[in-house]
TORNUPA-220618 format. One record per residue: x, y, z of N, C-alpha, C, O in turn; residue in one letter. Coordinates in steps of 0.02 Angstrom, whole numbers, padded with zeros to 5 digits, always signed. Atoms other than C-alpha are relative to their C-alpha. Last residue first. Layout:
REM TORNUPA-220618
XYZXYZXYZXYZA...
REM end
This chain:
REM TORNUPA-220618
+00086+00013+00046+00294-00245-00230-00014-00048+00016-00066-00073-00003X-00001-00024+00044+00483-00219-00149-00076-00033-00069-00081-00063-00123X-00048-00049+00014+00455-00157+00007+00024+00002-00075+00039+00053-00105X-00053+00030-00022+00295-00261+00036+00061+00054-00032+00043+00093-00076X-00021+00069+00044+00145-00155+00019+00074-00023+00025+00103+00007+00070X-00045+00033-00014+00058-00021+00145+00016-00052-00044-00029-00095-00046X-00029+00070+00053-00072+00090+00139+00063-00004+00010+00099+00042+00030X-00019-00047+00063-00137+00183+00302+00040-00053-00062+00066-00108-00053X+00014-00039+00051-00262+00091+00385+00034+00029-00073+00017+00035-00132X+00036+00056+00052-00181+00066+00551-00052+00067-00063-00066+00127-00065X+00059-00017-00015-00056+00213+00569-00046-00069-00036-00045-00092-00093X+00032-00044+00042+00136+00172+00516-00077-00011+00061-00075-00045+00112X+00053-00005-00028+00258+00093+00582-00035+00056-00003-00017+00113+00012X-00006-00054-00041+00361+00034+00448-00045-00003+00044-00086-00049+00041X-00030+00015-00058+00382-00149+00389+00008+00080+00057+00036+00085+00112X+00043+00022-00064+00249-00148+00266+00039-00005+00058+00011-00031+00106X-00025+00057-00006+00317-00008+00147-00033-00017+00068-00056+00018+00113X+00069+00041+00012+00207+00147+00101+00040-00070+00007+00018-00108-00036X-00019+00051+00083+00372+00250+00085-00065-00061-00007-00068-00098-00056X-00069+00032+00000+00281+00379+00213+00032-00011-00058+00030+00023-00109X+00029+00044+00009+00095+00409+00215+00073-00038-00014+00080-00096-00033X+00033+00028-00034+00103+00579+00273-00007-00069-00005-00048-00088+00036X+00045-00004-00003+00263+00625+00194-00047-00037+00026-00028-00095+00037X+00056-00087-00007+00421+00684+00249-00078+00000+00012-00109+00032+00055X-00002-00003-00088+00493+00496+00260-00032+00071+00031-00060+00084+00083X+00050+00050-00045+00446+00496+00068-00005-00002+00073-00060+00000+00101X+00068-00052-00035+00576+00643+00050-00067-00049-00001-00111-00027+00036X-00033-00034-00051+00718+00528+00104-00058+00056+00007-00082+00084+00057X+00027+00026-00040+00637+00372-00014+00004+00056+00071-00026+00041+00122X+00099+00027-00006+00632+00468-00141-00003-00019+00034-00057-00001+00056X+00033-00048+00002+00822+00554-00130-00076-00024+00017-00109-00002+00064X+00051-00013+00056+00899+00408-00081-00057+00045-00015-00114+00031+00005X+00004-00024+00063+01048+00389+00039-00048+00026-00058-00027+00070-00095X+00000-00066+00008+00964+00331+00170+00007+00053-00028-00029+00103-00029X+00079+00000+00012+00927+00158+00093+00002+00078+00019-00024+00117-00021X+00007-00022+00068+01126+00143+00079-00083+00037-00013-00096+00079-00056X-00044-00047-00004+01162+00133+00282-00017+00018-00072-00023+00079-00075X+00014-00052-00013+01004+00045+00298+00021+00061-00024-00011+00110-00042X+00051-00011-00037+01076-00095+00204-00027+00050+00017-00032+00084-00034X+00033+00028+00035+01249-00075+00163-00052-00012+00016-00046-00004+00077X+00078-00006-00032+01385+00045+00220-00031-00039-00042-00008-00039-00100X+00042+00048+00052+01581+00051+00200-00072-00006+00029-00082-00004+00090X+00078+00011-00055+01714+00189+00258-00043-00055-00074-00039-00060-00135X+00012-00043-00056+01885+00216+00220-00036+00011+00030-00037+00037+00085X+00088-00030-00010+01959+00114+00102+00012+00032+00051+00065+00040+00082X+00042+00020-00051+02136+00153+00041-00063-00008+00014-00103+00036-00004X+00062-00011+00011+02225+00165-00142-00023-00021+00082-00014-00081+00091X+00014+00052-00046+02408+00194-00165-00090+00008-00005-00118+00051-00039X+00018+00075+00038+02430+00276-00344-00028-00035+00062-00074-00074+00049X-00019+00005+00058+02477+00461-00257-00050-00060-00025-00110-00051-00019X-00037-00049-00011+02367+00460-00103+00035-00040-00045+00026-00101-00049X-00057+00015+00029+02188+00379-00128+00053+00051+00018+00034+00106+00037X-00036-00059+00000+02028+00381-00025+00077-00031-00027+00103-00082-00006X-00095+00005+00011+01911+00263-00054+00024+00060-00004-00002+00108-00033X-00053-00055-00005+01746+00249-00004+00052-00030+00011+00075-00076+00045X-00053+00010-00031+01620+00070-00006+00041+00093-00010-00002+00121-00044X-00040-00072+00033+01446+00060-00044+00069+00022+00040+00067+00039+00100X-00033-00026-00041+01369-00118-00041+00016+00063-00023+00013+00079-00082X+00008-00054+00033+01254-00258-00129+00032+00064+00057+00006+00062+00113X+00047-00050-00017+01257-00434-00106+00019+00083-00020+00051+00094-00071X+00043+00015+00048+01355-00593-00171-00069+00069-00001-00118+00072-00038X+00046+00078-00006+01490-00559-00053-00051+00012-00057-00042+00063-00090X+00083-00010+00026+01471-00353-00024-00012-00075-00018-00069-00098-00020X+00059+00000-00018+01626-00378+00086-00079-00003+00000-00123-00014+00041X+00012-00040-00023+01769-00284+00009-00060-00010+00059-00081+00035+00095X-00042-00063-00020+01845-00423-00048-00006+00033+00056+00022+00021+00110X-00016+00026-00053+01707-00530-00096+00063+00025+00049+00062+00017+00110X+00076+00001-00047+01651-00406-00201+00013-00034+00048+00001-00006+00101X+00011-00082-00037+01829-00365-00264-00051+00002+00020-00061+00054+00052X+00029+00020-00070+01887-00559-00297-00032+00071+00052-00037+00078+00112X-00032-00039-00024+01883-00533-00507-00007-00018+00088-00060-00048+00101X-00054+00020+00001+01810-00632-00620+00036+00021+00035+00091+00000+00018X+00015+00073+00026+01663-00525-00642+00070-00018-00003+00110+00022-00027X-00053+00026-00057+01705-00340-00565+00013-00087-00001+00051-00119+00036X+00028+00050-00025+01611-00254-00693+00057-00017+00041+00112+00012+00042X-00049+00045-00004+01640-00062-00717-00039-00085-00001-00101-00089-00002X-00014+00061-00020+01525+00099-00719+00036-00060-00036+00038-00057-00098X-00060+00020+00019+01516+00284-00730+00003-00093+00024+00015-00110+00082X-00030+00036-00040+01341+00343-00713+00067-00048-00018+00057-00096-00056X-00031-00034-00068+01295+00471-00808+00024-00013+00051+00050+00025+00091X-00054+00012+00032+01240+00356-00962+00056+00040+00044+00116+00033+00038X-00074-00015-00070+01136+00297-00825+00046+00000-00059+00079-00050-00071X-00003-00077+00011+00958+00298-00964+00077+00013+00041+00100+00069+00031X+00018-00037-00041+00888+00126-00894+00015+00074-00015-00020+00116+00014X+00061-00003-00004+00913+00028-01070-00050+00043+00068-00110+00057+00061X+00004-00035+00060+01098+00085-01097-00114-00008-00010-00154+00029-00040X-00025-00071-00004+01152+00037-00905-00085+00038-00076-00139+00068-00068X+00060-00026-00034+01050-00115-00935+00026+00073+00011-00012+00121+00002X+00069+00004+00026+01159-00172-01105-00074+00041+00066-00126+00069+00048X-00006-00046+00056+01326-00116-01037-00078+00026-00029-00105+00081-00037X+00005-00061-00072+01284-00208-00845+00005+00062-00076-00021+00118-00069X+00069+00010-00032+01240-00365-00973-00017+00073+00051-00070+00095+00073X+00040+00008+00036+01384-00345-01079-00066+00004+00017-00110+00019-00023X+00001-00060+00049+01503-00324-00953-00056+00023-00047-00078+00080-00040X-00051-00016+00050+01459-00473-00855+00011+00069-00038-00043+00096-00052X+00007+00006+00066+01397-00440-00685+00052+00018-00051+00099+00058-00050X-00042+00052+00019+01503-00441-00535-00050-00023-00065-00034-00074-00094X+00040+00064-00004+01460-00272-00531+00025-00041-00012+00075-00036-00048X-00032+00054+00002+01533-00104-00509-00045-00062+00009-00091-00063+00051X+00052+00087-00047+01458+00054-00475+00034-00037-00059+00048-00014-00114X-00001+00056+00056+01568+00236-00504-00069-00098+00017-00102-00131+00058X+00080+00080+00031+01557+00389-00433+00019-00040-00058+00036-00029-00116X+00026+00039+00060+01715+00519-00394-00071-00057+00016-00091-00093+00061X+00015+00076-00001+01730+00643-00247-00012-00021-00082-00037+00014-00125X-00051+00033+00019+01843+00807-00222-00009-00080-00032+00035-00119-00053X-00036+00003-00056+01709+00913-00169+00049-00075+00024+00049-00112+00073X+00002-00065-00005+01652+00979-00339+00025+00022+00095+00038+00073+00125X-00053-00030+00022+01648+00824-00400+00041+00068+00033+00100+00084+00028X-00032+00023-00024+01509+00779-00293+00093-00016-00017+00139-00041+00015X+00034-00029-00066+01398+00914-00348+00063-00032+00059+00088-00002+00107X-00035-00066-00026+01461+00862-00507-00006+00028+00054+00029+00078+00054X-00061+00032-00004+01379+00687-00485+00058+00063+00004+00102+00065+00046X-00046-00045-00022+01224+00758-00472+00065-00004+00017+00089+00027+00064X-00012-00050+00035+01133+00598-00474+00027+00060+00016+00038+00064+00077X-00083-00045+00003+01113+00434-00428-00003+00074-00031-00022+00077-00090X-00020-00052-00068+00924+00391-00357+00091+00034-00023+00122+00080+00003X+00038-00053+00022+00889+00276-00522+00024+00060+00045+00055+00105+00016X-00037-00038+00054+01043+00200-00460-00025+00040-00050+00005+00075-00090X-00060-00029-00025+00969+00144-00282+00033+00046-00056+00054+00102-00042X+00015-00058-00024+00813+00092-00380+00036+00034+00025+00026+00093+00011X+00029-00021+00063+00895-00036-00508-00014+00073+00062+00025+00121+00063X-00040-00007+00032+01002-00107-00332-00025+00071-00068+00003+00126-00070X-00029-00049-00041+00839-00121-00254+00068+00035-00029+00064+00096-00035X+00050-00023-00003+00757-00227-00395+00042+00079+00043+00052+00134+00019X+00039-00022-00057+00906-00313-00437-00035+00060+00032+00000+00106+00052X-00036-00057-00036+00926-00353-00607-00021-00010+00064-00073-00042+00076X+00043-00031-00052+00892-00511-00702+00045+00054+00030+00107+00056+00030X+00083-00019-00001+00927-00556-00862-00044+00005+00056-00105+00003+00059X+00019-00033+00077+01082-00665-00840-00087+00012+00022-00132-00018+00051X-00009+00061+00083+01108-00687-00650-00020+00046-00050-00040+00104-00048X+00066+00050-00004+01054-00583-00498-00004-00050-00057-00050-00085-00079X-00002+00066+00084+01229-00498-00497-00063-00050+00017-00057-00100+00053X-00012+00067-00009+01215-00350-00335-00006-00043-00069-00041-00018-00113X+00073+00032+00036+01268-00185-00393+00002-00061+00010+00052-00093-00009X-00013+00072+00028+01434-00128-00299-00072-00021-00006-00105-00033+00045X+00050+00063-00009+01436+00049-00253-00002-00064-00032+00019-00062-00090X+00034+00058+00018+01573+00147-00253-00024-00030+00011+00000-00073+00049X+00073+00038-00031+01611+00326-00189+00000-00070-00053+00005-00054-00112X+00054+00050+00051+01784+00389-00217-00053-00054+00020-00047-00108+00049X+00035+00038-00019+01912+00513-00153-00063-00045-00070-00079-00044-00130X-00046+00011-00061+02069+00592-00211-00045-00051+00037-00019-00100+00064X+00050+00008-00050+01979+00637-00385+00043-00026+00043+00093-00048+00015X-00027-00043-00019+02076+00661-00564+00006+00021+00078+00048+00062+00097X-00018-00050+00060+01996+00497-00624+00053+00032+00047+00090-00002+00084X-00004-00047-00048+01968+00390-00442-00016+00075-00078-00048+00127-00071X+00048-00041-00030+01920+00258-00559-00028+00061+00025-00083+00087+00018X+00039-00026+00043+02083+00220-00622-00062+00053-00004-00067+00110-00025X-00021-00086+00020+02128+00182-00469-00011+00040-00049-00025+00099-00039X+00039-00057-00044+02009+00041-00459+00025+00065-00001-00006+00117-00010X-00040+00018-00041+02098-00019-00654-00057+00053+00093-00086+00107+00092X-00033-00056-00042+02027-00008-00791-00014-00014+00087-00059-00039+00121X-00016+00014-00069+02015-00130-00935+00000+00056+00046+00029+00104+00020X-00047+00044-00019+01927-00071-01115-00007-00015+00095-00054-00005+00133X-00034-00014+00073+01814+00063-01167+00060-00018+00033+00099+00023+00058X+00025-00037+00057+01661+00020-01068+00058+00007-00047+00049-00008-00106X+00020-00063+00032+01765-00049-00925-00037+00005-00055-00017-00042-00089X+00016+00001+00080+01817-00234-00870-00036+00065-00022-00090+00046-00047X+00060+00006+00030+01895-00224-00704+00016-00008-00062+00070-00013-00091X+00021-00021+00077+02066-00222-00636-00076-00018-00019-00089-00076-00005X+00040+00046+00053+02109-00226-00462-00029+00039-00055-00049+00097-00061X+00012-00033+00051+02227-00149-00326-00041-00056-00064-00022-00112-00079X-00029+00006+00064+02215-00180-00151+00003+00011-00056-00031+00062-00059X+00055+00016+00044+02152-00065-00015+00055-00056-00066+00104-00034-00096X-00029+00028+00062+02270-00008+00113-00030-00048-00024-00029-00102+00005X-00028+00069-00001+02145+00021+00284+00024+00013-00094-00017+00030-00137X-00004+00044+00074+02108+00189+00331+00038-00058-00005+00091-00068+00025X-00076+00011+00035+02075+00287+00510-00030-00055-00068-00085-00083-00077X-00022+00070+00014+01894+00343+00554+00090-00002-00039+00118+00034-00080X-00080+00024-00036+01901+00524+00604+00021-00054-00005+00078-00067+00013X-00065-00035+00040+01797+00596+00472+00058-00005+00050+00114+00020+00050X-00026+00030+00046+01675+00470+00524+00049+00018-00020+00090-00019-00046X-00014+00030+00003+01657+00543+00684+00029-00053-00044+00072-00094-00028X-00033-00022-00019+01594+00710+00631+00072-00079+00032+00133-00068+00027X-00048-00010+00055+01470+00609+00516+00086+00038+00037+00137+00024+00005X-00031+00071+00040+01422+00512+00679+00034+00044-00069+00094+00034-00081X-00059+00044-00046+01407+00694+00791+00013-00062-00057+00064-00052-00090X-00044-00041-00016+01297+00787+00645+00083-00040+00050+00142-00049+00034X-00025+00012+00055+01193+00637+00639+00070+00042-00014+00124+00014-00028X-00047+00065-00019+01161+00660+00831+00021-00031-00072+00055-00082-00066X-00066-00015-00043+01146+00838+00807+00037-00064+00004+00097-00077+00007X-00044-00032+00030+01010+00817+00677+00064+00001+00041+00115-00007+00007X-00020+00068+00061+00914+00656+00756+00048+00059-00027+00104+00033-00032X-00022+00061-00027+00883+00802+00901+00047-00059-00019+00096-00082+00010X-00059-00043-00030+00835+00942+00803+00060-00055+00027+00118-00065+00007X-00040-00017+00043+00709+00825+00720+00042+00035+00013+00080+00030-00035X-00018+00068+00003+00637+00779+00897+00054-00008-00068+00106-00040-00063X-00045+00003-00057+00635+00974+00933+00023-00068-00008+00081-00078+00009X-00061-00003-00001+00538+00977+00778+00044+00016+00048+00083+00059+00029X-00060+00018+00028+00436+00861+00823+00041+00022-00021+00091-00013-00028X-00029+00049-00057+00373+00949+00980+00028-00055-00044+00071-00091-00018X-00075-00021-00037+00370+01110+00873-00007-00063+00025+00050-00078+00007X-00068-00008+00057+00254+01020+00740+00038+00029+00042+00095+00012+00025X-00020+00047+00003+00114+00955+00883+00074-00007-00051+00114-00054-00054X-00021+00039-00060+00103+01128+00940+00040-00069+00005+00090-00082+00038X-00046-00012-00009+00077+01192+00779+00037-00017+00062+00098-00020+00065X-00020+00014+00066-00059+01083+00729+00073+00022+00015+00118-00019+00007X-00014+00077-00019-00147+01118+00900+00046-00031-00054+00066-00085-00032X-00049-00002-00063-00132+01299+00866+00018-00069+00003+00076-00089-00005X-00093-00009+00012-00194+01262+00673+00028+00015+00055+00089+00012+00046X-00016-00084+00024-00349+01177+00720+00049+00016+00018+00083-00006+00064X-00004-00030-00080-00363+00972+00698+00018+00078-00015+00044+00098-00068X-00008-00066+00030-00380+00866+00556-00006+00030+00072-00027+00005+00124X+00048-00055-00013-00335+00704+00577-00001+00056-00009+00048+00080-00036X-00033-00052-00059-00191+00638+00461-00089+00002+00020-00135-00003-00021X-00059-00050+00011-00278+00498+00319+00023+00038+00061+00000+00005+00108X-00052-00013-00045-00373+00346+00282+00044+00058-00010+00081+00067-00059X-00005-00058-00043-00524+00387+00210+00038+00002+00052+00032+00034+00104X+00007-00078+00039-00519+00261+00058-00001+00056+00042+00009+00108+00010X+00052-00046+00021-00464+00115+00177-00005+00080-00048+00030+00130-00045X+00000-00065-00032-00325+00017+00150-00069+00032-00007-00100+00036-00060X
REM end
């Protein structure tokens, strides 16, 4: 990259000119996000089965999960073997937080792995996520299940008494949005600095994940 890559500079009419004509484009992406979440809350539910994990302080069960909660966000951490994490996965759950926030409109958090206990116990306790409620799913057919397969996913559940339904599932993109850093990175002039955006020659750029 060059050392004097950056925005032109230009005088503040022209500056503001070029910021109403995106935000009319941001107006835009808002309504039509606006419409898909409005849509989601019409998706119908599919009867979910029931499975046991391996917990922190014993077995528990997906319902379990829910705690007190009607709904429930889970993500499924991909299993890169002993002693490895996954890179994206690790950053996705740096990004968790405010979990009351999400309490507070009926939802639970939890992540799940088909890692062993011991190993999702041990990185939990070395990344700081004592705030993050999590399970393994090892031995179990709930990644393949649900779809995440050997990969990495975020599924909703909505429960009525004990029954348990999904209700929506996203992976890829659909999770990358999610993330506080990378959401106000898209703000700034120089982006997430990944090589697959389109960006301005010049401006820096590395592979997405180093």
């Amino acid at each position: 990259m060059s050392e004097t890559a950056m925005p032109p500079v230009v005088p503040a009419a022209e500056w503001e000119r070029a910021r109403a004509e995106l935000l009319t484009a941001e107006k835009a992406a808002t309504r039509a996000e606006d419409r898909l979440a409005a849509q989601r809350r019409r998706l119908p539910m599919v009867e979910f089965g029931e499975y046991t994990f391996a917990g922190p302080d014993g077995p528990v069960t997906l319902r379990e999960l829910f705690g007190d909660q009607r709904q429930l966000a889970l993500y499924q951490f991909m299993h890169s073997g002993p002693d490895h994490f996954c890179p994206g996965c690790t950053y996705f759950t740096k990004n968790v937080a405010n979990l009351s926030g999400l309490a507070r409109n009926g939802i639970a958090w939890a992540t799940v792995s088909d890692m062993p206990l011991d190993q999702m116990a041990g990185y939990w306790k070395q990344m700081g996520w004592e705030h993050v409620p999590f399970a393994s799913s090892a031995g179990t057919t709930f990644s393949a299940d649900c779809g995440a397969g050997g990969g990495f996913l975020l599924n909703v559940f909505f429960r009525d008494g004990d029954t348990v339904y999904r209700t929506y599932t996203t992976g890829q993109r659909g999770v990358d949005r999610l993330l506080f850093s990378t959401t106000v990175s898209d703000l700034a002039p120089y982006g997430r600095q990944e090589d697959w955006e389109d960006s301005p020659e010049g401006w820096p750029q590395e592979p997405t994940y180093g």
